[in-house]
C-alpha positions in Angstrom: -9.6 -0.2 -7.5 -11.8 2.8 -5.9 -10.7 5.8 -5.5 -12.3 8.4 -2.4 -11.5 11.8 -2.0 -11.8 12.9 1.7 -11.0 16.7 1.1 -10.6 18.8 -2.0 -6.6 17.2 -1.9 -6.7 14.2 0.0 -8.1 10.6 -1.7 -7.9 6.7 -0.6 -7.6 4.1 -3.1 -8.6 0.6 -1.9 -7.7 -2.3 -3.9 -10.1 -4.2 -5.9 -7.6 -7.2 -6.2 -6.3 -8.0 -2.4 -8.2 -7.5 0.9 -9.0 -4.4 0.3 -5.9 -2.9 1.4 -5.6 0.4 0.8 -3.0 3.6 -0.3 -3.2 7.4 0.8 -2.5 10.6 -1.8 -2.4 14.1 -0.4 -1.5 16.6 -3.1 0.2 19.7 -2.7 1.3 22.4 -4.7 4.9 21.4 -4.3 3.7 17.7 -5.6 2.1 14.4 -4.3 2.5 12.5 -0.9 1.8 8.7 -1.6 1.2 7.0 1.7 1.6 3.2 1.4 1.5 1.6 -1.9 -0.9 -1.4 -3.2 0.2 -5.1 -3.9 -0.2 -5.2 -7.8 1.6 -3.3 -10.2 -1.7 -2.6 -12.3 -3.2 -0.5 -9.3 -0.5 1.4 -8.0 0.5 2.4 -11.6 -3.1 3.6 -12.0 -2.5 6.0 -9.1 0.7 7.2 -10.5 -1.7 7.9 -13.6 -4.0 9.8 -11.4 -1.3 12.4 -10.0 0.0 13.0 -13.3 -2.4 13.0 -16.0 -5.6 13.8 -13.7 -4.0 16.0 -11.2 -1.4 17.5 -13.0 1.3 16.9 -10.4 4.7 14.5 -9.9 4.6 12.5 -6.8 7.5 14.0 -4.6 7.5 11.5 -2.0 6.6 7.9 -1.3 5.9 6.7 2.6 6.7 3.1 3.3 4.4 2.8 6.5 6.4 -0.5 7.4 7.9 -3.0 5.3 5.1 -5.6 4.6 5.2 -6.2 0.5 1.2 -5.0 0.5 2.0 -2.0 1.3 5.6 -1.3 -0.4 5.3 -3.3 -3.2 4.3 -0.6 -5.6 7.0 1.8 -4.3 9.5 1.1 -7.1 7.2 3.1 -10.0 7.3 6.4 -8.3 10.8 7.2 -9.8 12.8 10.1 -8.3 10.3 10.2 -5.4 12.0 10.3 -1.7 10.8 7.3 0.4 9.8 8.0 4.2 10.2 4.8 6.7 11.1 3.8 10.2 14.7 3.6 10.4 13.7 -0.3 10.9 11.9 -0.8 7.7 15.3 -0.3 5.8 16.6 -3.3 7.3 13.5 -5.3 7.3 13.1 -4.5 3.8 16.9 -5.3 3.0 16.7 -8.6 4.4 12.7 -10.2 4.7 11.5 -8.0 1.9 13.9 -9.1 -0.4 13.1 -12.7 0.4 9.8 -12.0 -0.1 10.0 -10.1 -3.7 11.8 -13.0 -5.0 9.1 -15.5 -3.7 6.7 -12.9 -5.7 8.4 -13.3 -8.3 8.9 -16.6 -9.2 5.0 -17.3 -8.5 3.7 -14.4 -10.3 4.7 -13.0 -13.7 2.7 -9.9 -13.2 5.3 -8.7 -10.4 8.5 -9.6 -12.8 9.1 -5.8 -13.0 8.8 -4.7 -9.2 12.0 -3.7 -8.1 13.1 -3.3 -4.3 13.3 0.3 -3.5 15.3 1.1 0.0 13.8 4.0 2.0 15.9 7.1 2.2 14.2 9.3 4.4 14.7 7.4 8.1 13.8 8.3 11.6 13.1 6.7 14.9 10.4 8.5 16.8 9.1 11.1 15.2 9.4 13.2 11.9 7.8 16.2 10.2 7.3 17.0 6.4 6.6 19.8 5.3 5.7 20.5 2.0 4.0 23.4 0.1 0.9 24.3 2.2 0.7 21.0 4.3 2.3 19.6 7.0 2.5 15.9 7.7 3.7 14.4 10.9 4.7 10.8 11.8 5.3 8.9 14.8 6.4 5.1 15.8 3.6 3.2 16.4 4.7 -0.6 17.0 2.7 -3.6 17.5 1.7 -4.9 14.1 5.3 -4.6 13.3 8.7 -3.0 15.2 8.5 -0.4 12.1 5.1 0.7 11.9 4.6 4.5 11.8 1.5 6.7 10.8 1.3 9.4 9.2 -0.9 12.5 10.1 -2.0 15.4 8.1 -2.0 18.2 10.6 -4.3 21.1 8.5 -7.4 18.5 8.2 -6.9 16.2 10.9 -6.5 12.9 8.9 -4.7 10.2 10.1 -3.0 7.7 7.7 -2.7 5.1 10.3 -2.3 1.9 8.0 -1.7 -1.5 9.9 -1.7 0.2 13.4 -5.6 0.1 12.9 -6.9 -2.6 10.6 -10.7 -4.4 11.0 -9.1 -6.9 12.9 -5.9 -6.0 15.1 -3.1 -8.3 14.0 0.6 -8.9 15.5 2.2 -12.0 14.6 4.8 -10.1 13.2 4.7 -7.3 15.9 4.3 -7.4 19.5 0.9 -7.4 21.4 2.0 -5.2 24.0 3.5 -2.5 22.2 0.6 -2.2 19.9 -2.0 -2.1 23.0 0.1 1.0 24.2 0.3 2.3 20.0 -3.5 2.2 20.2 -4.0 3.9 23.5 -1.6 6.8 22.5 -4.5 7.3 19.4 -7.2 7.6 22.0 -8.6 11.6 23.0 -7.0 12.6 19.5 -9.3 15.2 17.4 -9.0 13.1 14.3 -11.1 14.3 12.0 -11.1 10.5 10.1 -8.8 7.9 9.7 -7.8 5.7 7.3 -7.1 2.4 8.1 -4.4 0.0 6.4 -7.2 -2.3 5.3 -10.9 -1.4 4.2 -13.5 2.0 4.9 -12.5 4.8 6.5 -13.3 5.7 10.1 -15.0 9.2 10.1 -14.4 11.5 13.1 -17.5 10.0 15.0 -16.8 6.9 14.9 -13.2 7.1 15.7 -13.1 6.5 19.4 -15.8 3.2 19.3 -13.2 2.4 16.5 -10.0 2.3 18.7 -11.5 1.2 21.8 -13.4 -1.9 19.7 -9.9 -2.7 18.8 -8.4 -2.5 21.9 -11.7 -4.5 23.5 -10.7 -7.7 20.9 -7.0 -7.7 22.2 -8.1 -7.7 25.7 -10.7 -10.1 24.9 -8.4 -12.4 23.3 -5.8 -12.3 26.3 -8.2 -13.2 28.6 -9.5 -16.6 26.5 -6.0 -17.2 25.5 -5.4 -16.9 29.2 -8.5 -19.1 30.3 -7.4 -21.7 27.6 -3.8 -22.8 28.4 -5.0 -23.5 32.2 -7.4 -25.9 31.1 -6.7 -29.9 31.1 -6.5 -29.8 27.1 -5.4 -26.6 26.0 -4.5 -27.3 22.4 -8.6 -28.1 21.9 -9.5 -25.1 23.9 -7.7 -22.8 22.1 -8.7 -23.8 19.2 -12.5 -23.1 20.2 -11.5 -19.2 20.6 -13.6 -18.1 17.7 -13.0 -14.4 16.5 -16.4 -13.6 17.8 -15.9 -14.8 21.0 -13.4 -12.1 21.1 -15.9 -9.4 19.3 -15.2 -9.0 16.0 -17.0 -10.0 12.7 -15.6 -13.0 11.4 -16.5 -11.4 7.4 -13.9 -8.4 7.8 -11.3 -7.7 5.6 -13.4 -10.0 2.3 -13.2 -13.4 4.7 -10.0 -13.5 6.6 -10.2 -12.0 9.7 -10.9 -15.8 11.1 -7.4 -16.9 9.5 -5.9 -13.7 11.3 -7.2 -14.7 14.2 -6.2 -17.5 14.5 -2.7 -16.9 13.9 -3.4 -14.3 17.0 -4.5 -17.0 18.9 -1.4 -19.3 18.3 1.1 -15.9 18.7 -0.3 -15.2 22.4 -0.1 -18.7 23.5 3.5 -19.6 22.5 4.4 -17.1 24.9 2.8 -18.8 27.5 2.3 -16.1 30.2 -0.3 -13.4 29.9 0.6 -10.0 29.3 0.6 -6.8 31.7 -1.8 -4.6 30.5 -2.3 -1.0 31.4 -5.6 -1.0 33.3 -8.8 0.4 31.9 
């Protein structure tokens, strides 16, 4: 795992072990905000060692930034801590979560001790934290999934924007619409960096080439998905729509963006219409 520290208070771990998928600390002098959590209990626990033995702190509070197990996995070994969520991640994690831990379970000793860990702290829209000298605000932002949030810290200007902005934009689970509008509401921000769900972070001038790159793939996408189911074959025509047709590298994310793509490509078409997007 390897650690970043953005500010004096604020680090990034990204995993060594899965995707590079990554967790958020900011420490204040009330204790440690833990923003997502890593897949395998090895990491996450190392983090908990950080706060505690390196930093001298307690983590105080653990934010579930939507329910998929890579990122809430790990939530179960920050004991006593207060868990932030969408008020839909509680039912998502109540019902597909659980399914999922036991599947985790049964094919991988190592997560025998991971426990499923309800959130407790809900809201819908928005919600603010504060705590000791910082301020942290979060805000819906659906489209990867209905209970994706971010998380931003308001004295430095970092936002913790996990799945809504990954190397490669992804909603099978989600909606392609909503997360289109999600990722024109983080346009014109003053971001100072963000830190993406999955590999670097994206420092304050590369923020808006970041977000509009994004948004350039899903319109990209639409438009071949489009093109492809009014052809006289579509099935074989879709399945020419390479990831870098639609702009992006097909080496992000250690190999998989082309699998992610693909399951893009196969989410769009079952709907068979073509969005409304807002225009450019």
């Amino acid at each position: 795992m390897r650690r970043e520290r953005l500010t004096h208070d604020i680090y990034v771990f990204t995993s060594d072990r899965y995707a590079q998928v990554t967790a958020g600390l900011v420490l204040t002098n009330e204790g440690a905000v833990i923003i997502g959590t890593l897949v395998y209990p090895q990491e996450t626990r190392a983090i908990k060692q950080f706060v505690e033995e390196r930093l001298k702190s307690r983590v105080a509070y653990v934010v579930n930034t939507h329910y998929h197990a890579d990122h809430t996995t790990g939530t179960c070994f920050f004991e006593g801590a207060q868990v932030i969520a969408h008020e839909l991640c509680y039912d998502l994690l109540n019902t597909c979560g659980r399914d999922s831990l036991e599947q985790a379970r049964n094919s991988s000793p190592e997560m025998a001790d991971v426990q499923l860990v309800l959130p407790n702290v809900l809201f819908s829209e928005q919600f603010t934290l504060k705590l000791g000298e910082r301020t942290l605000r979060f805000w819906s932002t659906p489209g990867h999934t209905s209970d994706s949030i971010v998380c931003l810290v308001e004295e430095e200007q970092i936002l913790f924007a996990a799945d809504t902005l990954m190397p490669l934009p992804y909603f099978v689970d989600g909606d392609y619409d909503a997360l289109v509008a999600s990722l024109e509401g983080l346009k014109r921000q003053p971001f100072e960096a963000i830190v993406q769900g999955y590999g670097e972070v994206i420092l304050r001038g590369e923020v808006e080439d970041k977000i509009q790159s994004d948004l350039d793939y899903l319109y990209n996408l639409r438009k071949h998905v489009g093109k492809a189911l009014n052809t006289a074959n579509p099935q074989d025509t879709l399945n020419k729509i390479d990831v870098e047709m639609c702009g992006k590298n097909r080496i992000l994310m250690t190999g998989m963006a082309p699998q992610l793509h693909r399951q893009n490509v196969k989410w769009l078409a079952a709907k068979h219409t073509q969005p409304e997007l807002p225009e450019r």
